[in-house]
C-alpha positions as CSV (number, residue, x, y, z in Angstrom):
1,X,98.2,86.5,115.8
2,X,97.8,89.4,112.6
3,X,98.8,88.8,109.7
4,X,101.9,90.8,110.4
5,X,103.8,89.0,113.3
6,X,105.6,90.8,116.1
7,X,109.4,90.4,115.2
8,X,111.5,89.4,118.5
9,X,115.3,89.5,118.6
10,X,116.8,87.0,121.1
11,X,120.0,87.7,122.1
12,X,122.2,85.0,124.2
13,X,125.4,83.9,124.4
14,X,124.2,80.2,124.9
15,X,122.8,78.1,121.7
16,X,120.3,76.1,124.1
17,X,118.8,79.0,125.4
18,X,118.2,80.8,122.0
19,X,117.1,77.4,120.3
20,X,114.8,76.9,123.2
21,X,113.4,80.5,123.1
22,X,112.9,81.0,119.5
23,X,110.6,77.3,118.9
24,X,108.6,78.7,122.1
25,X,108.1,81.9,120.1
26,X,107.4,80.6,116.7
27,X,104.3,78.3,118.6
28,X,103.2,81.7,119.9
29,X,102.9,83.2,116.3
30,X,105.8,85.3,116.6
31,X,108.7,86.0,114.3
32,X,112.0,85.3,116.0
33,X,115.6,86.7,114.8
34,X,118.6,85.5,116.9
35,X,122.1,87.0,118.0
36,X,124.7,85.7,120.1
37,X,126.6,88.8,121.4
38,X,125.9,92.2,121.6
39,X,127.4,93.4,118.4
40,X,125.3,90.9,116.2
41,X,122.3,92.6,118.5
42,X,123.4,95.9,117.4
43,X,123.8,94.9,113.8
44,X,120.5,93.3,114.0
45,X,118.5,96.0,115.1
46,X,120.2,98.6,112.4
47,X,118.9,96.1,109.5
48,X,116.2,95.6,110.8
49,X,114.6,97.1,113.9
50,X,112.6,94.5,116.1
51,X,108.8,95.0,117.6
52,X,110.9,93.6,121.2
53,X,114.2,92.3,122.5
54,X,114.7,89.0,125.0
55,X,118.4,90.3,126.0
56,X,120.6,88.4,128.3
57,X,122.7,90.3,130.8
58,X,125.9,88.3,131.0
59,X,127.8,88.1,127.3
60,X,131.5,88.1,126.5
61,X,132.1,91.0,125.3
62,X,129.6,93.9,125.4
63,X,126.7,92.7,128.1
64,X,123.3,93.3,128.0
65,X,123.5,96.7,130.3
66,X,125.7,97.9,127.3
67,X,123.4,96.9,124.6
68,X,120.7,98.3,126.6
69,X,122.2,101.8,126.7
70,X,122.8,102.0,122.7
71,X,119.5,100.9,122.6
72,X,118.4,103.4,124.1
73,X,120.2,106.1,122.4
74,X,119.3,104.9,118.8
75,X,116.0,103.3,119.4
76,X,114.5,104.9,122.4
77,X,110.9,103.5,122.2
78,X,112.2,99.7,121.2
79,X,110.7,97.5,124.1
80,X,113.2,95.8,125.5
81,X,113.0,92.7,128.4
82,X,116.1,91.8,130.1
83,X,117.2,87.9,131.3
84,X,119.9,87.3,133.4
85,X,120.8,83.8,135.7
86,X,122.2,85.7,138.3
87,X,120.4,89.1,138.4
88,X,121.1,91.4,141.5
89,X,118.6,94.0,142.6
90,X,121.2,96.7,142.0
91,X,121.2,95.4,138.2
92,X,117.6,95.3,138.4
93,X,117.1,98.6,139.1
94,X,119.9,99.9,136.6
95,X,118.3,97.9,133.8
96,X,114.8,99.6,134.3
97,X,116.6,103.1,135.0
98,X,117.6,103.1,131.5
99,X,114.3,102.0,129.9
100,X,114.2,97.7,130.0
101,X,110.2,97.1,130.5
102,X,111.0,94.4,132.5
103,X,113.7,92.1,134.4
104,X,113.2,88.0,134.3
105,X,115.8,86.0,135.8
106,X,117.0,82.5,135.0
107,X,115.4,79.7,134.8
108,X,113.0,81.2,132.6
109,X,109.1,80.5,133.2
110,X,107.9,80.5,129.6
111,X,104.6,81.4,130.9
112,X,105.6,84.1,132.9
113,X,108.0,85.6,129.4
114,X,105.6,85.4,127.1
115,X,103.2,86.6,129.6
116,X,105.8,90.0,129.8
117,X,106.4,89.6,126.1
118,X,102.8,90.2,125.5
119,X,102.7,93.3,127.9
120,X,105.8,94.9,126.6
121,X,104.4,95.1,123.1
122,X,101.1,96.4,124.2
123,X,102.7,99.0,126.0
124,X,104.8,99.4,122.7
125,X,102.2,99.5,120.8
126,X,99.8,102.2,122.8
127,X,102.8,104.4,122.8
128,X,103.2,104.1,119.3
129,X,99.3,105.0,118.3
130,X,99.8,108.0,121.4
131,X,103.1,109.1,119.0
132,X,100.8,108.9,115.7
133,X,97.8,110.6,117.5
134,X,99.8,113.3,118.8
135,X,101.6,113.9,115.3
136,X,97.9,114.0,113.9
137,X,97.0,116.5,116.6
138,X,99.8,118.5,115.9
139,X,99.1,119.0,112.2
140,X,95.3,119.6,112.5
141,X,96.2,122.9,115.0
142,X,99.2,123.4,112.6
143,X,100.0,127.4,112.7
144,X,100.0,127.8,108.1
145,X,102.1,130.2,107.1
146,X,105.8,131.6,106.4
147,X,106.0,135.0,107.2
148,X,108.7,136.3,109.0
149,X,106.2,136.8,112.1
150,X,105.4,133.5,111.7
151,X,108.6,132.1,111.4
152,X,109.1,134.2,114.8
153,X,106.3,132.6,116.4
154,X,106.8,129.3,115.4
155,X,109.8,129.6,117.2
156,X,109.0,130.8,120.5
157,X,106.3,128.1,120.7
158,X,109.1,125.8,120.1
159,X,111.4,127.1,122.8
160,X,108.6,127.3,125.6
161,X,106.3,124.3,125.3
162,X,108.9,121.9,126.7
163,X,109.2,124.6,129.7
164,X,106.5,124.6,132.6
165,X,106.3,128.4,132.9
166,X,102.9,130.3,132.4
167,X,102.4,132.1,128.8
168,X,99.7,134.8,128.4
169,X,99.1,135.1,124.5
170,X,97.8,138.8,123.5
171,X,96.7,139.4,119.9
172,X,93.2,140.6,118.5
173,X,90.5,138.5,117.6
174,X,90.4,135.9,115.2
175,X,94.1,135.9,115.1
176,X,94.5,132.3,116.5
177,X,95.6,132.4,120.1
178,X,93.3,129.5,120.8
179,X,96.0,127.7,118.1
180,X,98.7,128.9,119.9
181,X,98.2,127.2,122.9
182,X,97.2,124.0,121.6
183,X,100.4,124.0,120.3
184,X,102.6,125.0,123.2
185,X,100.4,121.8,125.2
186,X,101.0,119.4,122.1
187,X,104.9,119.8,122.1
188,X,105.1,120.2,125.8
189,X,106.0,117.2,128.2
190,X,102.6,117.5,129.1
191,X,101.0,116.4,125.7
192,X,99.9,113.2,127.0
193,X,97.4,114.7,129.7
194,X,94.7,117.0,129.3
195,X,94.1,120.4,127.3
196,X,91.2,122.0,129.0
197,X,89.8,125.4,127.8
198,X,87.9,127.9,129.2
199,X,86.1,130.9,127.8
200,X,85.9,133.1,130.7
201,X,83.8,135.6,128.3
202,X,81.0,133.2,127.6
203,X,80.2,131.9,131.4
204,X,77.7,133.7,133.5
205,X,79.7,135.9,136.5
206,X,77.5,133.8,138.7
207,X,78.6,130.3,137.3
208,X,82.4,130.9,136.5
209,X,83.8,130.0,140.2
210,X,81.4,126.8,139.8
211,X,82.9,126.0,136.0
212,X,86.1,126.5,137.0
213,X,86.6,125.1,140.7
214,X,84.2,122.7,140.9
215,X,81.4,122.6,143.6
216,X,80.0,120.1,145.8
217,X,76.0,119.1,145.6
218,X,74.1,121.5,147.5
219,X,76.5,124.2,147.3
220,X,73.6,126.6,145.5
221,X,70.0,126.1,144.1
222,X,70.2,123.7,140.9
223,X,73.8,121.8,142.3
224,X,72.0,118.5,142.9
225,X,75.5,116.6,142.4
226,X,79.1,117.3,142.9
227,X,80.9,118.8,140.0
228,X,84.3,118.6,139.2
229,X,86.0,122.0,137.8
230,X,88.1,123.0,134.8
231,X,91.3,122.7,136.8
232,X,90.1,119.9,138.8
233,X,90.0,118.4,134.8
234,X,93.1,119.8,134.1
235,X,95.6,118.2,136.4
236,X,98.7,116.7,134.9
237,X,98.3,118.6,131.9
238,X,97.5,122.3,130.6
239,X,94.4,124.5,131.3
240,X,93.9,127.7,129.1
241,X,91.6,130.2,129.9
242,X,90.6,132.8,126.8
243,X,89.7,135.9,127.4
244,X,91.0,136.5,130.9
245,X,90.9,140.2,131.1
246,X,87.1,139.4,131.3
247,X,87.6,137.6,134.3
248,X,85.8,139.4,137.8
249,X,88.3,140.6,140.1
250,X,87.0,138.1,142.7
251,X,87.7,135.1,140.6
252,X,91.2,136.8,139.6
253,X,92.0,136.6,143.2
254,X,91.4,133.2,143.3
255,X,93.2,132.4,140.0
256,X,96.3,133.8,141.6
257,X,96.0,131.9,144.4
258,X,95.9,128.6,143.2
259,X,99.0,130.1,141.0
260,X,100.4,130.6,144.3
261,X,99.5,127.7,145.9
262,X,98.7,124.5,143.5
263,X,95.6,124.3,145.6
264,X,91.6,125.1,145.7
265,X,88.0,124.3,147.6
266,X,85.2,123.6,145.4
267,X,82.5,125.9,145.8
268,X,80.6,124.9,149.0
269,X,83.1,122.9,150.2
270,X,85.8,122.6,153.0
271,X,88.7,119.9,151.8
272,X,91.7,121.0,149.9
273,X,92.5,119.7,146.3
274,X,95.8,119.8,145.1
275,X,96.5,120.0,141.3
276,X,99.4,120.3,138.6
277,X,98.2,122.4,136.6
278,X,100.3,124.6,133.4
279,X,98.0,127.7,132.9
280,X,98.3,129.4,129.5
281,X,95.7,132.4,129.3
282,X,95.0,134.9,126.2
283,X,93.6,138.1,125.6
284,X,92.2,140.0,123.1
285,X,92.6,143.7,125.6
286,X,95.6,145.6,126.7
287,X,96.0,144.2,130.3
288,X,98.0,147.2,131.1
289,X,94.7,149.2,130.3
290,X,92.9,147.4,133.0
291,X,95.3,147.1,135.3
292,X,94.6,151.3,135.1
293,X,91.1,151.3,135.2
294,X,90.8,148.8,138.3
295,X,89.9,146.1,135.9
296,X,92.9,143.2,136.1
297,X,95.2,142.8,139.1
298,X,98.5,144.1,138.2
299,X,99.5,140.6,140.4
300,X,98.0,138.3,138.5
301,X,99.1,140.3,135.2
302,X,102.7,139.4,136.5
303,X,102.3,136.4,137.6
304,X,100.7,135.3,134.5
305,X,103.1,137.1,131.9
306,X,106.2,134.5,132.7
307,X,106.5,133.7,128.7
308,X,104.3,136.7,126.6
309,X,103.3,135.8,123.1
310,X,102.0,138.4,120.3
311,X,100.0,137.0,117.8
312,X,100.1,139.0,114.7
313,X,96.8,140.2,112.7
314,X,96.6,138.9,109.8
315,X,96.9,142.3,107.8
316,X,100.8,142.1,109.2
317,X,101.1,138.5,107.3
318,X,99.7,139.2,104.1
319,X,102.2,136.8,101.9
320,X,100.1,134.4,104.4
321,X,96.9,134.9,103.1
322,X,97.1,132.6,99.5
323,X,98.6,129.8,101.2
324,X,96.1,129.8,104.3
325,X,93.0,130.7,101.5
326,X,94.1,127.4,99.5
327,X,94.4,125.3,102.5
328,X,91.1,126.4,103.8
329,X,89.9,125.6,100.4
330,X,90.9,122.2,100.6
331,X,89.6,121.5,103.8
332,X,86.5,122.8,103.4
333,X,86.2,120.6,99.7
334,X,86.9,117.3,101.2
335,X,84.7,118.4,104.0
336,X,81.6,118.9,101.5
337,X,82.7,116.3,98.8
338,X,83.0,118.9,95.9
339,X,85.8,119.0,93.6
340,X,89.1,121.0,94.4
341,X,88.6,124.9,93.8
342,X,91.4,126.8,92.5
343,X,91.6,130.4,92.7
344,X,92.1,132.9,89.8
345,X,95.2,134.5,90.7
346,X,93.0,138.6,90.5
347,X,91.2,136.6,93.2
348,X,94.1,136.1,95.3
349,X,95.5,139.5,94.8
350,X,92.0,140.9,96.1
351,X,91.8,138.5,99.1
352,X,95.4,139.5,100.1
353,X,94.9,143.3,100.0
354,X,92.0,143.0,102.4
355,X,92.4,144.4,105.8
356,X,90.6,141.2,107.4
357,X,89.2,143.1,110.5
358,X,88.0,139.5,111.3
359,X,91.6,138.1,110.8
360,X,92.0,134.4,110.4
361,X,88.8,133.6,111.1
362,X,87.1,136.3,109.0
363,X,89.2,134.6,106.4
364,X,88.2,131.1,106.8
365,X,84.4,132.1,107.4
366,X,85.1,133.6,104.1
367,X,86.4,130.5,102.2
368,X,84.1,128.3,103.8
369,X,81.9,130.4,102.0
370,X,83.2,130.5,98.6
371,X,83.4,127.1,98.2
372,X,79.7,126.0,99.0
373,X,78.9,128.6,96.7
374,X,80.9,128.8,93.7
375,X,79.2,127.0,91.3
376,X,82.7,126.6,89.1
377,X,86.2,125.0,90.0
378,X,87.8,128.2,89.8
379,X,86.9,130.9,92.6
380,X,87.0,134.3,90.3
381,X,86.8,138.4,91.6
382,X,83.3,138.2,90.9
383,X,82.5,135.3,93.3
384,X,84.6,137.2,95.9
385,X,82.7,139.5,98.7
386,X,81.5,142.8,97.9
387,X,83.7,143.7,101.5
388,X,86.5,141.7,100.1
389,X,86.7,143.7,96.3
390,X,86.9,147.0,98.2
391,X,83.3,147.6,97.9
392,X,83.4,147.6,94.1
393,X,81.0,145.1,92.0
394,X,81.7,143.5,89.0
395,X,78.4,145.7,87.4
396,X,80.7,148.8,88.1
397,X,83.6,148.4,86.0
398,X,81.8,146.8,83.1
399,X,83.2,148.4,80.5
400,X,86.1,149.4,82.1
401,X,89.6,148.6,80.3
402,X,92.2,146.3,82.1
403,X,94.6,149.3,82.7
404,X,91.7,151.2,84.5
405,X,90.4,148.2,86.7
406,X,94.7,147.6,87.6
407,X,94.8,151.4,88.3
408,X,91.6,151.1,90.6
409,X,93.0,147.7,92.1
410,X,96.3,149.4,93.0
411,X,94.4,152.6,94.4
412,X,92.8,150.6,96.8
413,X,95.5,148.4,97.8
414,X,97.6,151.2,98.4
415,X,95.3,153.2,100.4
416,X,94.4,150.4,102.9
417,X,98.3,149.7,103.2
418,X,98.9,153.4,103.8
419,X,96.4,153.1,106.8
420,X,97.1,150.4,108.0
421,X,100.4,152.0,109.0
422,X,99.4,155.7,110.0
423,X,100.3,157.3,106.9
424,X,103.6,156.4,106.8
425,X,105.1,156.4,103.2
426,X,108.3,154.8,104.7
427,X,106.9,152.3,106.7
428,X,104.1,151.5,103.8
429,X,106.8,151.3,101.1
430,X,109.5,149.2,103.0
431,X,105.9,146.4,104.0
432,X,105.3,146.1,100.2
433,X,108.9,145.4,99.1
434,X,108.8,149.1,97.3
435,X,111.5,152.0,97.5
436,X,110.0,155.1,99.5
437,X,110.7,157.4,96.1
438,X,108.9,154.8,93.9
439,X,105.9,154.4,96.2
440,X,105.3,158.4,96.2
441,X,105.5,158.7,92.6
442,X,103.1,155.8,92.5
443,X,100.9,157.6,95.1
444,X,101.1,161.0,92.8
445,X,99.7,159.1,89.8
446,X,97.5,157.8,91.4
447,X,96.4,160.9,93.0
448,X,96.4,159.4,96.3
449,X,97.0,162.3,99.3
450,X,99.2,160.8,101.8
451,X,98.0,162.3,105.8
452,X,100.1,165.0,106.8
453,X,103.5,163.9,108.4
454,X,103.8,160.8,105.9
């Protein structure tokens, strides 16, 4: 046995059975706490929660089913076997409706117990590291950030994942849709199957019915052995396919059937194949565009847009950008084994008035960057991309006096800002936390010409 024994909590009303079951138990390696009704169980277990339970049916008092279902309510993923002298099926089944692992009736076969013991806290134990694993999971696709968008998106995800309905996730690129669905499959009831994804604008027109539904050897020159497709892969858990809206029409047509249906041929093949499938797709187009120009069935747009998701562009979370910049920081640093890199706080001001075309990903390609080639701990303007200063080098404003590089800092920031939203003074001044009469007597000093209309 480890050095850290499995704890087992015996509970029976009869001393010979508890003194006979816990000396078994301690032979095995295991360590053994006792209790001779249900409420000592229940007391037990809140000191001290168990690996397992041995719990006997019939006890004055509250019984076993009893102890069973508070069990279950305050430590649902406790493995629990039940004993009982004169079992019935019916109580059988009741016990293992509400969650016992198994049912051993009386006389006991200490082979056969420990034997059931030993599974139960296997089965505890794999559920456990599946629990750990998927927390992992969860926080390596974590979505950074506290923006109100954010905040919005975070909890949408949260109220569809547990649902089965089909999400198609818009947003441009680089914004992390691939990060929104990992997430809605990770806090779905599907987390424990498979995520399969799918670029449908990286495969060949000619290869995406065979990626995607499989084919059977001999179906086409080169298929020397049958192939199992994407959804094929996917059943019992969630299949996303990026970039949809570059998708042929004929392959559209048979996404929506197997919507439709639950049900495909492989390529060059006759039987059916059935699949449970949750499809989450994304797209970087306007779908509605297409659907205009003959590109994207307006059927499959439908049947696809049960839950939509926006992703916002990163130049719409910009009190984002430090926190995600410092995280990518310190991923990318453990990654490479070089010290922690801290950013000067002019750096951070630069990197957040950047319109990031590239959005999240620009950003991190950016960081990744920095920090294999920074020389210092501290990442300063200087080290930052010509792109990402506004096109001004450090050589230019040598000289220059603090007020004057501020000045040209705020210039900038507030001409990007101003198109990113059409010109708008309103719309420009109520994004940076500013009132619309102090922004245009900013803009005036600055002798920055607002577009007509703003």
């Amino acid at each position: 046995m480890p050095n850290n024994p499995a704890r087992i909590l015996v509970v029976d009303d009869e001393a010979g059975i508890r003194r006979s079951l816990s000396g078994v138990l301690l032979d095995d390696g295991y360590e053994v706490a006792l209790a001779e009704d249900g409420d000592k169980a229940l007391a037990a277990v809140r000191e001290r929660a168990p690996d397992a339970v041995l719990l006997d049916i019939a006890m004055p008092g509250r019984d076993g089913i009893a102890v069973l279902e508070e069990l279950r309510r305050t430590h649902p993923a406790l493995a629990v076997v039940m004993m009982s002298g004169h079992g019935t099926i019916e109580t059988a089944v009741r016990a293992t409706q509400l969650g016992a692992f198994d049912f051993i009736e009386k006389p006991l076969s200490l082979d056969k117990l420990l034997l059931t013991l030993r599974h139960a806290l296997d089965k505890s134990r794999l559920e456990r590291e599946n629990r750990e694993l998927r927390a992992k999971s969860l926080r390596a696709n974590e979505i950074l950030g506290t923006s109100a968008p954010i905040v919005k998106l975070k909890e949408q995800i949260a109220l569809a994942a547990p649902t089965n309905g089909w999400v198609l996730i818009s947003g441009e690129n680089g914004t992390g849709k691939e990060m929104v669905a990992k997430q809605l499959h990770l806090q779905s009831k599907r987390a424990a199957g498979p995520f399969v994804e799918v670029n449908c604008a990286a495969i060949p027109e000619e290869l995406i019915e065979s990626e995607l539904f499989g084919h059977e050897k001999g179906a086409f020159t080169g298929a020397i052995a049958q192939k199992r497709g994407k959804f094929e892969l996917a059943h019992g858990g969630t299949i996303f396919l990026d970039e949809i809206g570059d998708m042929s029409l004929r392959t559209q047509a048979k996404i929506l059937r197997i919507l439709q249906e639950h049900k495909f041929e492989r390529v060059g093949g006759s039987d059916t194949i059935e699949v449970d499938v949750r499809v989450i797709a994304a797209t970087n187009k306007s779908l509605e565009r297409e659907i205009q120009d003959g590109k994207f069935r307006e059927d499959l747009y439908y049947r696809l847009n049960v839950i939509p998701f926006q992703v916002p562009p990163l130049r719409e979370r910009r009190e984002d950008i430090a926190l995600l910049a410092r995280a990518f920081a310190t991923e990318f640093c453990a990654e490479s084994g070089v010290p922690e890199k801290v950013f000067a706080p002019r750096a951070l001001a630069l990197l957040a008035a950047h319109a990031w075309p590239g959005n999240v990903r620009e950003l991190r390609n950016v960081i990744e960057r920095l920090v294999l080639m920074t020389p210092g701990a501290r990442i300063r303007p200087e080290d930052l991309p010509d792109e990402v200063r506004g096109g001004v080098r450090t050589s230019d404003i040598t000289g220059a006096s603090l007020e004057d590089a501020r000045r040209e800092f705020e210039r900038r920031f507030l001409t990007a800002r101003l198109q990113e939203h059409g010109g708008s003074i309103t719309r420009t001044a109520e994004a940076i936390g500013m009132a619309r009469e102090s922004l245009s007597r900013k803009l005036r000093a600055l002798k920055i010409q607002a577009p007509r209309g703003g």
